[in-house]
PDB file of the backbone (N, CA, C, O) and the ligand in Angstrom, with CONECT records:
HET     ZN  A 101       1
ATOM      1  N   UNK A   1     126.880 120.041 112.169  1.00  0.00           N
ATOM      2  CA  UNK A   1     126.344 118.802 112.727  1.00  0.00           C
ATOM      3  C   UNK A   1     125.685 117.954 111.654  1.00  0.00           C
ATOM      4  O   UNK A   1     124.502 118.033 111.324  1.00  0.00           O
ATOM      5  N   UNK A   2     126.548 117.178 111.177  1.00  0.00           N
ATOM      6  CA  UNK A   2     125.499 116.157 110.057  1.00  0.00           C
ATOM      7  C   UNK A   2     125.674 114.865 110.835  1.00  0.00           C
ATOM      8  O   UNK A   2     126.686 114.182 110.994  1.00  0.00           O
ATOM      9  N   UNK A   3     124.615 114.725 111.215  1.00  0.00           N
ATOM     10  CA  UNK A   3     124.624 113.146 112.862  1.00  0.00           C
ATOM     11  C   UNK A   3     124.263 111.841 111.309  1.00  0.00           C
ATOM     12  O   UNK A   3     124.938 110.860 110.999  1.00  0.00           O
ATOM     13  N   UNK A   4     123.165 112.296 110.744  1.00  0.00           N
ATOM     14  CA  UNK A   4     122.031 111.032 110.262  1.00  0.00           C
ATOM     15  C   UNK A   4     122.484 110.550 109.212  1.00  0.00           C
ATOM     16  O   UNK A   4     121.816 110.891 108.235  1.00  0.00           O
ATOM     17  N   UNK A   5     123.567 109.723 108.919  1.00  0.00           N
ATOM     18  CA  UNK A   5     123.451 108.484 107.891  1.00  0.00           C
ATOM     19  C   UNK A   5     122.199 108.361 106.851  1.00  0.00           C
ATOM     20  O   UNK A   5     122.056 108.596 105.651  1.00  0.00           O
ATOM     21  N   UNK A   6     121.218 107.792 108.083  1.00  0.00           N
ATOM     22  CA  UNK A   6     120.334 107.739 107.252  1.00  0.00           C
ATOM     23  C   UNK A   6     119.633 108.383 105.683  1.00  0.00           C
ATOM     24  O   UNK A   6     119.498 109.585 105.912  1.00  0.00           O
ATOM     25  N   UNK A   7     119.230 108.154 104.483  1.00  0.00           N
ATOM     26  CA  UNK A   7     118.851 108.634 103.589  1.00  0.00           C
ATOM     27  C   UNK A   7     117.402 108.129 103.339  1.00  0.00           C
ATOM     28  O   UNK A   7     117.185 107.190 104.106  1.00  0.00           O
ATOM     29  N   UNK A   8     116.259 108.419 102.498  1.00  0.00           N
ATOM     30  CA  UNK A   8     115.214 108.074 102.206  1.00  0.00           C
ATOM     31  C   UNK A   8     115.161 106.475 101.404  1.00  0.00           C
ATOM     32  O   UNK A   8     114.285 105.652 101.139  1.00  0.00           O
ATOM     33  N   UNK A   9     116.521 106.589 101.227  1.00  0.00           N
ATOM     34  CA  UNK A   9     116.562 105.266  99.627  1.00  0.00           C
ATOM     35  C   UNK A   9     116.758 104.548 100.727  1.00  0.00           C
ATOM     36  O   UNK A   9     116.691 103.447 100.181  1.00  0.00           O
ATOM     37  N   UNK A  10     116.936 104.317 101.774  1.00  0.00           N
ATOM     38  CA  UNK A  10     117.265 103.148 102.421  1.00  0.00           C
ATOM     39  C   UNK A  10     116.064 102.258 102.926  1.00  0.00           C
ATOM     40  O   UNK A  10     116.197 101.154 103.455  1.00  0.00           O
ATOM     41  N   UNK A  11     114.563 103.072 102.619  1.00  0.00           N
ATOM     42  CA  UNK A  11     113.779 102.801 102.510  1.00  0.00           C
ATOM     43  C   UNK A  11     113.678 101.048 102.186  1.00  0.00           C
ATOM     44  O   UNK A  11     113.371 100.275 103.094  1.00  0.00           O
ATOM     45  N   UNK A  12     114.006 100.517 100.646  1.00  0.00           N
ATOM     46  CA  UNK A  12     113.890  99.557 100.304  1.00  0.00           C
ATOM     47  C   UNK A  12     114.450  98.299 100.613  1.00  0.00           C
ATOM     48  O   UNK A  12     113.993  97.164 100.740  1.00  0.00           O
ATOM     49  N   UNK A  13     115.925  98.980 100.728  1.00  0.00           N
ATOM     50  CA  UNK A  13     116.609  97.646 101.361  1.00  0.00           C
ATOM     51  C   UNK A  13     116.580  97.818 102.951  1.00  0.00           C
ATOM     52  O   UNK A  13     117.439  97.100 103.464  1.00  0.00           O
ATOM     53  N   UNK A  14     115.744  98.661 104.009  1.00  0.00           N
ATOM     54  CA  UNK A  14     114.988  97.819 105.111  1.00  0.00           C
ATOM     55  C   UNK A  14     113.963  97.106 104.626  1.00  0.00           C
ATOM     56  O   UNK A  14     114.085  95.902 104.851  1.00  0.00           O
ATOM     57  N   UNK A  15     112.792  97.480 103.917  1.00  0.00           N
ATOM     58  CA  UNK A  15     112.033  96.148 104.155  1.00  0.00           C
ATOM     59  C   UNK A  15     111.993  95.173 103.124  1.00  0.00           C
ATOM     60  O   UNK A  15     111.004  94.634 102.627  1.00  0.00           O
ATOM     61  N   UNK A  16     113.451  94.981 102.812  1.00  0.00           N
ATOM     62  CA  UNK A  16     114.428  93.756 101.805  1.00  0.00           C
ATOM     63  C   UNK A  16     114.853  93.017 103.258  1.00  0.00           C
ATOM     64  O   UNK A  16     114.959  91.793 103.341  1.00  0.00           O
ATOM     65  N   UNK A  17     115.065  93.861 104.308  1.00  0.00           N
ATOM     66  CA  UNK A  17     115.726  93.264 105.331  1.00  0.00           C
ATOM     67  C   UNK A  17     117.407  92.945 105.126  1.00  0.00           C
ATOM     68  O   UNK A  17     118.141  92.042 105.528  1.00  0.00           O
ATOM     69  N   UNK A  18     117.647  94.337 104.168  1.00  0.00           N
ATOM     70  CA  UNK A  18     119.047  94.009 103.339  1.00  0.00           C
ATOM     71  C   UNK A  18     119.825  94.813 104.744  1.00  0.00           C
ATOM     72  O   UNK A  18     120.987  94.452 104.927  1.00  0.00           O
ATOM     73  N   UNK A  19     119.453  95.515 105.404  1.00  0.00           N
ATOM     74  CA  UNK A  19     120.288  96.733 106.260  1.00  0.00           C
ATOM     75  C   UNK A  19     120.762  95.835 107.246  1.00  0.00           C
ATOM     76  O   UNK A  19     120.264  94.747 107.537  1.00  0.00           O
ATOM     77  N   UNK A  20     121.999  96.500 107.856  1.00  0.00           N
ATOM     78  CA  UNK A  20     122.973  95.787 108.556  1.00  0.00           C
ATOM     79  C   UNK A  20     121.811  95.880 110.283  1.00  0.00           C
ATOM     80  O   UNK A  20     120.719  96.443 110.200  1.00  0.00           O
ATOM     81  N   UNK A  21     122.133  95.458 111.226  1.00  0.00           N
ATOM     82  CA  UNK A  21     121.430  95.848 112.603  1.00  0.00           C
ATOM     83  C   UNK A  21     121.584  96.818 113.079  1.00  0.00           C
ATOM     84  O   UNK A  21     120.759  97.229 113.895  1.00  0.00           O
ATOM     85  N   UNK A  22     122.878  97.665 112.695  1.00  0.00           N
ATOM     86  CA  UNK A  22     123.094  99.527 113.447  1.00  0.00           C
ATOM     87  C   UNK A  22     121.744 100.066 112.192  1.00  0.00           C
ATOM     88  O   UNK A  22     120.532 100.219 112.345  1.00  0.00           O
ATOM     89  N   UNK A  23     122.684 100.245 110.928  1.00  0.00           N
ATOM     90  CA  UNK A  23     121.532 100.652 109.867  1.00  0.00           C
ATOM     91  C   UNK A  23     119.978 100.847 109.629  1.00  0.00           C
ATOM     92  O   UNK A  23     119.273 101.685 109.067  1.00  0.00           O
ATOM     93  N   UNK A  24     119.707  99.171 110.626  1.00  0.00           N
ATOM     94  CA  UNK A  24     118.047  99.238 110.644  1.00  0.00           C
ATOM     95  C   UNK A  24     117.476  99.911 111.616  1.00  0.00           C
ATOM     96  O   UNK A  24     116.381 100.472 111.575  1.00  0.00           O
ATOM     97  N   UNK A  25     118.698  99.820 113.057  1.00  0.00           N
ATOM     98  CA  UNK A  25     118.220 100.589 113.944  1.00  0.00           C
ATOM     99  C   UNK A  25     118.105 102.310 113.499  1.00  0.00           C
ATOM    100  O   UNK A  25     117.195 103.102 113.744  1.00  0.00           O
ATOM    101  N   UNK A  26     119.274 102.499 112.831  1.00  0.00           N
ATOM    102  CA  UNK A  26     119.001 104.287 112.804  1.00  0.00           C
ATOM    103  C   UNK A  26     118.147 104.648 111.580  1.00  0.00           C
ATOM    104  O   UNK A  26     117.738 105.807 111.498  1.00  0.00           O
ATOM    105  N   UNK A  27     117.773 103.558 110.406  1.00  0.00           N
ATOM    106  CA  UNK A  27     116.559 103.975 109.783  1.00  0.00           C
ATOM    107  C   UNK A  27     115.175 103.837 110.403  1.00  0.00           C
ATOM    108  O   UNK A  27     114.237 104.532 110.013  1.00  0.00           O
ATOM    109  N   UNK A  28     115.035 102.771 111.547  1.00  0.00           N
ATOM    110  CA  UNK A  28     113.761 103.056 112.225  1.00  0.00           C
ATOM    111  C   UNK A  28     113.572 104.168 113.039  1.00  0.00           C
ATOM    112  O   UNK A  28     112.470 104.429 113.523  1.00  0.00           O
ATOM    113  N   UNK A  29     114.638 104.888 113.237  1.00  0.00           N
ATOM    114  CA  UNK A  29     114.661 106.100 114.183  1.00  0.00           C
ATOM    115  C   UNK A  29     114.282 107.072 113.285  1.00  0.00           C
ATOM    116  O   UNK A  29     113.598 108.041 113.616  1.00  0.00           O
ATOM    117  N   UNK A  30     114.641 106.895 112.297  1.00  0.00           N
ATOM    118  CA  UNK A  30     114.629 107.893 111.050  1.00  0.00           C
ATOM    119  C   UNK A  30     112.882 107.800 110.596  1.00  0.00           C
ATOM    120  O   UNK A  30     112.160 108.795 110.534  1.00  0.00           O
ATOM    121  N   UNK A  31     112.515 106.658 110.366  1.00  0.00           N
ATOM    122  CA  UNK A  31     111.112 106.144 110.153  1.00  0.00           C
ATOM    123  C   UNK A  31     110.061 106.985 111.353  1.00  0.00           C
ATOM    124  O   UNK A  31     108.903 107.000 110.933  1.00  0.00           O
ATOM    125  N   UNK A  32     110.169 107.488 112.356  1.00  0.00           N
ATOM    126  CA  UNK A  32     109.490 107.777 113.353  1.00  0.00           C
ATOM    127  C   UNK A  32     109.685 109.185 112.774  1.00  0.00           C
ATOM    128  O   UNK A  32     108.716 109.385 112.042  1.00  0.00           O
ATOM    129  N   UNK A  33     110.395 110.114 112.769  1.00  0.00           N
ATOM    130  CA  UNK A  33     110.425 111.157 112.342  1.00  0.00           C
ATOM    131  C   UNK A  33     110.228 111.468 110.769  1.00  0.00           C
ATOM    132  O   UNK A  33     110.531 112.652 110.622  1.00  0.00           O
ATOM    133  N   UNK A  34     109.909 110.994 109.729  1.00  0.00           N
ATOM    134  CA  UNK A  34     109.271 110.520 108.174  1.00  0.00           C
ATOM    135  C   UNK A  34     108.485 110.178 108.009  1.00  0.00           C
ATOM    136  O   UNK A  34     108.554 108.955 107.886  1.00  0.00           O
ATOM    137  N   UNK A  35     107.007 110.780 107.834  1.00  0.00           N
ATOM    138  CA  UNK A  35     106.048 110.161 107.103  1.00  0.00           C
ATOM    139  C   UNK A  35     105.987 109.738 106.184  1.00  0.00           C
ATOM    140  O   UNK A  35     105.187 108.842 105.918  1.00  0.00           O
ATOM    141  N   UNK A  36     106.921 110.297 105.258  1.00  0.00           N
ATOM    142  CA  UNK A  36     107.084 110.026 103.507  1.00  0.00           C
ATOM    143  C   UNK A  36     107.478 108.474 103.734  1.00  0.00           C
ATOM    144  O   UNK A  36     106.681 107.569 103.484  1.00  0.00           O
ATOM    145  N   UNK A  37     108.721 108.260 104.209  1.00  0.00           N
ATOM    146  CA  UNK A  37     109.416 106.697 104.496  1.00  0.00           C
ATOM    147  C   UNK A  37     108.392 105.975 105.207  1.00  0.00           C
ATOM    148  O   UNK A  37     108.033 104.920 104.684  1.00  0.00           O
ATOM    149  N   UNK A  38     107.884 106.295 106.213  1.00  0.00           N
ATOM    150  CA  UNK A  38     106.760 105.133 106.404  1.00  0.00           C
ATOM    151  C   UNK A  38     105.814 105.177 105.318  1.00  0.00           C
ATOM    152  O   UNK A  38     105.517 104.035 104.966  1.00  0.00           O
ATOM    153  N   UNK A  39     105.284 105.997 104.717  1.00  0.00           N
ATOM    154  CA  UNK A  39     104.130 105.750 103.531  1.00  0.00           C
ATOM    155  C   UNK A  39     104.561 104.825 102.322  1.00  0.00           C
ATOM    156  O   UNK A  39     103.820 104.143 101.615  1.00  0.00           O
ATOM    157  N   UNK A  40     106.287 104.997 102.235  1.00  0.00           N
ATOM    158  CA  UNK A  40     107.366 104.558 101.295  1.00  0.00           C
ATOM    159  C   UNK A  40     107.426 102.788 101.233  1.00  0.00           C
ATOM    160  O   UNK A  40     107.503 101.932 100.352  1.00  0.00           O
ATOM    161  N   UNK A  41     107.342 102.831 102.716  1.00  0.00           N
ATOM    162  CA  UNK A  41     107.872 101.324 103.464  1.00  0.00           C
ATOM    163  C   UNK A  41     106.540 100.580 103.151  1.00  0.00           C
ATOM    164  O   UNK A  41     106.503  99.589 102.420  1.00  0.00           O
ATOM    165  N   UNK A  42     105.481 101.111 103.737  1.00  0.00           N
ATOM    166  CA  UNK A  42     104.179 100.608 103.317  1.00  0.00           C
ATOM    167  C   UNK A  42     104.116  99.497 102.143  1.00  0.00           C
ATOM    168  O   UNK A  42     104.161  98.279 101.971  1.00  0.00           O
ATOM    169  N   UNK A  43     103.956 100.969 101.308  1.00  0.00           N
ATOM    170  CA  UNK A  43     103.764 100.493  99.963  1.00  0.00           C
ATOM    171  C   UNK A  43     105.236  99.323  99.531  1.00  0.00           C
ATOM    172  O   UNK A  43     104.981  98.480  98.671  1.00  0.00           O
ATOM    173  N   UNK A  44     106.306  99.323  99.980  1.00  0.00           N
ATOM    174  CA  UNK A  44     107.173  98.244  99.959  1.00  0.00           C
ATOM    175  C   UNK A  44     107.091  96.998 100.146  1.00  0.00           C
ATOM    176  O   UNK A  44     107.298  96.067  99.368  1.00  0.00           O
ATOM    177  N   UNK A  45     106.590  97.022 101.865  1.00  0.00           N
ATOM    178  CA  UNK A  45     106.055  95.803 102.694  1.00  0.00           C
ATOM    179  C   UNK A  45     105.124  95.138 101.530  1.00  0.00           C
ATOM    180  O   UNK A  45     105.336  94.077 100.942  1.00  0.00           O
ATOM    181  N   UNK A  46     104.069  96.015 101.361  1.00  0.00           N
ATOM    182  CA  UNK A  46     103.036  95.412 100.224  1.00  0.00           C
ATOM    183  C   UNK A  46     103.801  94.284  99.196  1.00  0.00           C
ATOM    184  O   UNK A  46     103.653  93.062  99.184  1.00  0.00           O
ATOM    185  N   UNK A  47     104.720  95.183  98.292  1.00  0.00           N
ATOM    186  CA  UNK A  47     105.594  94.086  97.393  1.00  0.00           C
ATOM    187  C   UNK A  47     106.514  93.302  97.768  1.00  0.00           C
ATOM    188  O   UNK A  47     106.585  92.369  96.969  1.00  0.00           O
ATOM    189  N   UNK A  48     107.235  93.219  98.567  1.00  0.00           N
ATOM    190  CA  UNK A  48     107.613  92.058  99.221  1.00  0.00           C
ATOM    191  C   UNK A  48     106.833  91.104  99.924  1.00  0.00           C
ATOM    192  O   UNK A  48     107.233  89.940  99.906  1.00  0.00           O
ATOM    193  N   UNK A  49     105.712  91.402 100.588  1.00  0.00           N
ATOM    194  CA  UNK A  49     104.824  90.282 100.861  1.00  0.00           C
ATOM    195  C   UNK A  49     104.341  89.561  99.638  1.00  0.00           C
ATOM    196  O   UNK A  49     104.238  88.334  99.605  1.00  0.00           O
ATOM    197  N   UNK A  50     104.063  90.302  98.694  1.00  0.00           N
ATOM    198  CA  UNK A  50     103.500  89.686  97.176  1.00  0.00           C
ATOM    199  C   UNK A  50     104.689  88.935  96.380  1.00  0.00           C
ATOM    200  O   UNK A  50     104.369  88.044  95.593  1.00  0.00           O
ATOM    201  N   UNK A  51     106.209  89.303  96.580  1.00  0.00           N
ATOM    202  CA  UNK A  51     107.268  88.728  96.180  1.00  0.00           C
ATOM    203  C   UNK A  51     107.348  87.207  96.848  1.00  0.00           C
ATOM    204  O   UNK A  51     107.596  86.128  96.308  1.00  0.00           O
ATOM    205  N   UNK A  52     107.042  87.539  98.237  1.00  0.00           N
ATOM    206  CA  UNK A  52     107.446  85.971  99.034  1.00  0.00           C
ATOM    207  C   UNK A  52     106.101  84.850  98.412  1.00  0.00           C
ATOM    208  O   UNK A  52     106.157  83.625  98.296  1.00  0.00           O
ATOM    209  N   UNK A  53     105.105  85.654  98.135  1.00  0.00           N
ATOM    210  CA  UNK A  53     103.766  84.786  98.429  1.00  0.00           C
ATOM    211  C   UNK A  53     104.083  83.933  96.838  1.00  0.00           C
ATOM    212  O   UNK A  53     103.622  82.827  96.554  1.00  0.00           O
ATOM    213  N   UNK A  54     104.983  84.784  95.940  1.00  0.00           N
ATOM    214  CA  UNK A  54     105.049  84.023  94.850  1.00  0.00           C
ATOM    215  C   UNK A  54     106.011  83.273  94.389  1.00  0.00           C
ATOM    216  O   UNK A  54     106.088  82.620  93.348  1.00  0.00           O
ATOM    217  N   UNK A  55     107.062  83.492  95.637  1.00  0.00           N
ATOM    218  CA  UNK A  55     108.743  82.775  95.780  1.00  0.00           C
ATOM    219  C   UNK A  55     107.793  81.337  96.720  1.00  0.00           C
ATOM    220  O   UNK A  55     108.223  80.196  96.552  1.00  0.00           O
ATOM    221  N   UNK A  56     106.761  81.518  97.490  1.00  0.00           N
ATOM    222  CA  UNK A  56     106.661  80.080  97.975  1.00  0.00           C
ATOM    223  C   UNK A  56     105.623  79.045  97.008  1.00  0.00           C
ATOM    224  O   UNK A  56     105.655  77.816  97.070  1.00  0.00           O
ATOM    225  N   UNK A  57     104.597  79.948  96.003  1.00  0.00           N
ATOM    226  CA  UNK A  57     103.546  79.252  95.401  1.00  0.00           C
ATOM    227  C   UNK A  57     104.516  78.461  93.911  1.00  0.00           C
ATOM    228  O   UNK A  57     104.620  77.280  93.581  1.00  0.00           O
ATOM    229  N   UNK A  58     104.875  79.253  93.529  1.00  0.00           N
ATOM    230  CA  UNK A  58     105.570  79.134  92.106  1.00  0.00           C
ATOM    231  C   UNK A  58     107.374  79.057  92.031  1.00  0.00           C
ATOM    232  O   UNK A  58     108.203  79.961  91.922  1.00  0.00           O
ATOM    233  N   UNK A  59     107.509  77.743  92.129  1.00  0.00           N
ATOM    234  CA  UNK A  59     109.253  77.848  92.195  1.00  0.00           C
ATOM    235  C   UNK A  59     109.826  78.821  91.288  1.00  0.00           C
ATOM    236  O   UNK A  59     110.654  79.629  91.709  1.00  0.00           O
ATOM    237  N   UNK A  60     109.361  78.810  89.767  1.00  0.00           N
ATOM    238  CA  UNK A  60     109.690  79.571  88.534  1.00  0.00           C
ATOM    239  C   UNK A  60     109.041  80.781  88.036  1.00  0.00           C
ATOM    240  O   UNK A  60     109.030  80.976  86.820  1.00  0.00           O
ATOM    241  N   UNK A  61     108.544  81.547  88.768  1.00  0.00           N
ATOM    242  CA  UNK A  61     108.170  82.404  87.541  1.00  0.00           C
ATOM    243  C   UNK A  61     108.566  82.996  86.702  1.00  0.00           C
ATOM    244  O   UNK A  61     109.711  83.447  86.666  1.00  0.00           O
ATOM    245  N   UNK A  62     107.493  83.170  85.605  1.00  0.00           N
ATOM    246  CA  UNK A  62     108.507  83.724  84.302  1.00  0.00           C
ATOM    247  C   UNK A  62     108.019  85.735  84.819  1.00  0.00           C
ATOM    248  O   UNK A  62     107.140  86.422  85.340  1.00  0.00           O
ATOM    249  N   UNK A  63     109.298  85.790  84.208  1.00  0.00           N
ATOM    250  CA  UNK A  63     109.400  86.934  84.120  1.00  0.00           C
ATOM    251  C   UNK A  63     108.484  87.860  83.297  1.00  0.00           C
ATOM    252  O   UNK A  63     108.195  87.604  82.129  1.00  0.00           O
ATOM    253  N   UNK A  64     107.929  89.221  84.123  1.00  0.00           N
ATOM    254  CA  UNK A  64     107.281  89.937  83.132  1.00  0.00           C
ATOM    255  C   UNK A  64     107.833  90.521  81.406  1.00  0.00           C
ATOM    256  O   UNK A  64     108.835  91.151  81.070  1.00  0.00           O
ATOM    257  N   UNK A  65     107.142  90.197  80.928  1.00  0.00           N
ATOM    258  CA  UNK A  65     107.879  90.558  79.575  1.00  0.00           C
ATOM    259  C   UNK A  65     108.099  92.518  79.463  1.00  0.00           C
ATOM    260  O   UNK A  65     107.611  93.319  80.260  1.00  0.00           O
ATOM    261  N   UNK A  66     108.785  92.789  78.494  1.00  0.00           N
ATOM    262  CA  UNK A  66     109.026  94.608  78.734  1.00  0.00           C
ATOM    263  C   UNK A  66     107.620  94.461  77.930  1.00  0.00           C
ATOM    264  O   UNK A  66     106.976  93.581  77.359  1.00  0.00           O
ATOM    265  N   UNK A  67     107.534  95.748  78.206  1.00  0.00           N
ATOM    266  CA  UNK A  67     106.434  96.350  77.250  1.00  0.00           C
ATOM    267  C   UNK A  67     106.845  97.173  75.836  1.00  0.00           C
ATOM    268  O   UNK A  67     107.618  98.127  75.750  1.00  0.00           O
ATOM    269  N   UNK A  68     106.292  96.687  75.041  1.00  0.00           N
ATOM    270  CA  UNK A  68     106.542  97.400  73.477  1.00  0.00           C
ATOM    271  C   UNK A  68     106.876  98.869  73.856  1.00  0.00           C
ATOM    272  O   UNK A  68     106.453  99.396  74.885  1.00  0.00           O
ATOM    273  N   UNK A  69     107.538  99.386  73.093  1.00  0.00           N
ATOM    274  CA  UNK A  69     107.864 100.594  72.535  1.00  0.00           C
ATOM    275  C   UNK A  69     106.602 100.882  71.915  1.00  0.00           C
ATOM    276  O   UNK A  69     106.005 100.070  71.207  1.00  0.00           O
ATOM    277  N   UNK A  70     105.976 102.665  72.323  1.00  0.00           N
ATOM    278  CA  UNK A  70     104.906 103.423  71.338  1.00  0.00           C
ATOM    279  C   UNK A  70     105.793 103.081  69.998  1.00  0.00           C
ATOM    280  O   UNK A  70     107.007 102.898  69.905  1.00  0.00           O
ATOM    281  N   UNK A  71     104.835 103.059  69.061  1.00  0.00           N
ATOM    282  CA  UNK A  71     105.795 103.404  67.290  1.00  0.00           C
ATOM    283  C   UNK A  71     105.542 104.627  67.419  1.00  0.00           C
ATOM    284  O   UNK A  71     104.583 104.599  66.648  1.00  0.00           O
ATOM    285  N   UNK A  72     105.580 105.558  67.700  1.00  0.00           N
ATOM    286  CA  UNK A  72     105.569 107.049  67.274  1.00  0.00           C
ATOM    287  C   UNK A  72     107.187 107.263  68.059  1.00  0.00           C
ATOM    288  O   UNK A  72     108.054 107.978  67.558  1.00  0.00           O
ATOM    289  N   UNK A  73     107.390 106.429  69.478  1.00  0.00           N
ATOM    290  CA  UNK A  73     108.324 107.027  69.962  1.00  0.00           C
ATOM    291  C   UNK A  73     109.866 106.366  69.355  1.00  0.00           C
ATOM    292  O   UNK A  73     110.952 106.843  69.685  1.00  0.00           O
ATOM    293  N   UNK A  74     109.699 105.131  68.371  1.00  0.00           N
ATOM    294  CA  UNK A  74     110.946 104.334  67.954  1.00  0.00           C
ATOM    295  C   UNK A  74     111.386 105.415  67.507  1.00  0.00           C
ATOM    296  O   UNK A  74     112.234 105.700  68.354  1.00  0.00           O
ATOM    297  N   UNK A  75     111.398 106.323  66.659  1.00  0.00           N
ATOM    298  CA  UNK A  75     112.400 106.889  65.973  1.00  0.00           C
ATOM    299  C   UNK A  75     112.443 108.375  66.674  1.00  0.00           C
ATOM    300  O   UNK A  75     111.565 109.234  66.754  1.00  0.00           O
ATOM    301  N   UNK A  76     113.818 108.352  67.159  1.00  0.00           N
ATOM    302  CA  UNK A  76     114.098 109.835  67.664  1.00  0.00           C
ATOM    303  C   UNK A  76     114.638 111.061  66.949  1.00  0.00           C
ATOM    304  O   UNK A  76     115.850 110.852  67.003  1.00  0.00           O
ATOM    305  N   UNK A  77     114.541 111.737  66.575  1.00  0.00           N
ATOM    306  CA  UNK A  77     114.770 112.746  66.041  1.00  0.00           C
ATOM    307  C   UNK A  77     115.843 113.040  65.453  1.00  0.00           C
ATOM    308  O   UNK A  77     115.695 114.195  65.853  1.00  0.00           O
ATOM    309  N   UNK A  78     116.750 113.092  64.904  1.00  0.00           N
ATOM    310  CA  UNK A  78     118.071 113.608  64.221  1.00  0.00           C
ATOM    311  C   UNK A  78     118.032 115.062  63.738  1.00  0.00           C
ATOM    312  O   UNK A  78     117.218 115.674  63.047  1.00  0.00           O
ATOM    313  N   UNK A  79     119.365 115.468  64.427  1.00  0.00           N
ATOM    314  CA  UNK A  79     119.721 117.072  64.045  1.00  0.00           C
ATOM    315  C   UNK A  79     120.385 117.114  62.559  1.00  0.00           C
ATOM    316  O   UNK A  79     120.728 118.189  62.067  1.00  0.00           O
TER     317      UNK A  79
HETATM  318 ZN    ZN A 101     112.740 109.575 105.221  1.00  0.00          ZN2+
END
Protein backbone atom coordinates (compact mmCIF):
# COMPACT_ATOMS: atom_id res chain seq x y z
CA UNK A 1 0.00 0.00 0.00
CA UNK A 2 1.95 3.19 -0.94
CA UNK A 3 -1.48 5.63 -1.06
CA UNK A 4 0.64 9.20 -0.21
CA UNK A 5 2.19 11.15 -3.03
CA UNK A 6 2.80 13.42 -0.76
CA UNK A 7 6.65 14.10 0.30
CA UNK A 8 8.06 16.61 2.98
CA UNK A 9 9.74 18.86 0.07
CA UNK A 10 6.46 19.77 -1.02
CA UNK A 11 6.49 21.74 1.88
CA UNK A 12 7.78 24.88 -0.09
CA UNK A 13 6.11 24.99 -3.15
CA UNK A 14 2.63 24.89 -1.00
CA UNK A 15 3.30 27.93 0.65
CA UNK A 16 4.81 29.27 -2.94
CA UNK A 17 1.21 28.36 -3.68
CA UNK A 18 3.13 26.51 -6.59
CA UNK A 19 0.93 23.01 -5.92
CA UNK A 20 -1.68 22.07 -8.29
CA UNK A 21 -5.48 21.97 -6.21
CA UNK A 22 -5.45 17.86 -5.83
CA UNK A 23 -1.61 18.36 -4.58
CA UNK A 24 -2.52 21.10 -2.05
CA UNK A 25 -5.37 19.22 -1.01
CA UNK A 26 -3.36 15.91 -0.20
CA UNK A 27 -0.39 17.96 1.26
CA UNK A 28 -2.81 19.62 3.71
CA UNK A 29 -3.97 16.20 4.65
CA UNK A 30 -0.49 15.31 4.95
CA UNK A 31 0.14 18.68 7.06
CA UNK A 32 -2.44 17.45 9.78
CA UNK A 33 -0.65 14.31 10.33
CA UNK A 34 3.28 16.23 10.32
CA UNK A 35 4.41 18.31 12.78
CA UNK A 36 7.78 18.63 11.19
CA UNK A 37 5.83 20.15 7.81
CA UNK A 38 3.75 22.39 9.74
CA UNK A 39 6.84 23.71 11.82
CA UNK A 40 8.50 23.59 8.06
CA UNK A 41 5.54 25.68 6.52
CA UNK A 42 5.72 28.11 9.39
CA UNK A 43 8.95 29.07 9.12
CA UNK A 44 8.18 29.33 5.11
CA UNK A 45 4.98 31.41 5.45
CA UNK A 46 7.44 33.70 7.48
CA UNK A 47 9.68 34.14 4.15
CA UNK A 48 7.27 34.53 1.78
CA UNK A 49 5.40 37.07 3.69
CA UNK A 50 8.88 38.95 3.93
CA UNK A 51 9.37 38.13 0.03
CA UNK A 52 5.90 39.84 -0.89
CA UNK A 53 6.40 42.75 1.68
CA UNK A 54 9.58 43.48 -0.42
CA UNK A 55 8.15 42.57 -4.04
CA UNK A 56 5.46 45.44 -3.07
CA UNK A 57 7.91 48.17 -1.18
CA UNK A 58 10.94 47.94 -3.58
CA UNK A 59 10.31 47.23 -7.36
CA UNK A 60 14.26 46.27 -7.60
CA UNK A 61 16.03 44.79 -5.15
CA UNK A 62 19.48 44.14 -5.41
CA UNK A 63 20.42 41.00 -4.76
CA UNK A 64 22.27 39.67 -1.71
CA UNK A 65 25.83 39.55 -2.57
CA UNK A 66 27.61 35.71 -1.87
CA UNK A 67 29.64 35.77 0.92
CA UNK A 68 33.54 35.57 0.65
CA UNK A 69 35.19 32.39 0.79
CA UNK A 70 37.25 31.65 4.45
CA UNK A 71 41.10 32.03 2.96
CA UNK A 72 42.06 29.04 4.82
CA UNK A 73 39.30 27.19 2.87
CA UNK A 74 40.39 28.61 -0.99
CA UNK A 75 42.87 26.12 -1.44
CA UNK A 76 41.90 22.45 -1.28
CA UNK A 77 44.17 19.97 -0.83
CA UNK A 78 45.95 17.99 -3.63
CA UNK A 79 46.91 14.27 -3.52
ZN1 LIG B 1 5.68 15.94 6.35
Amino acid sequence: MSGSPVEHTDVGAYALGLLEEEDRRAFEEHLHGCGQCRAELRQMRGMADVLSDLRDEAAAPEPAPAPAPAPDAVEPRRP
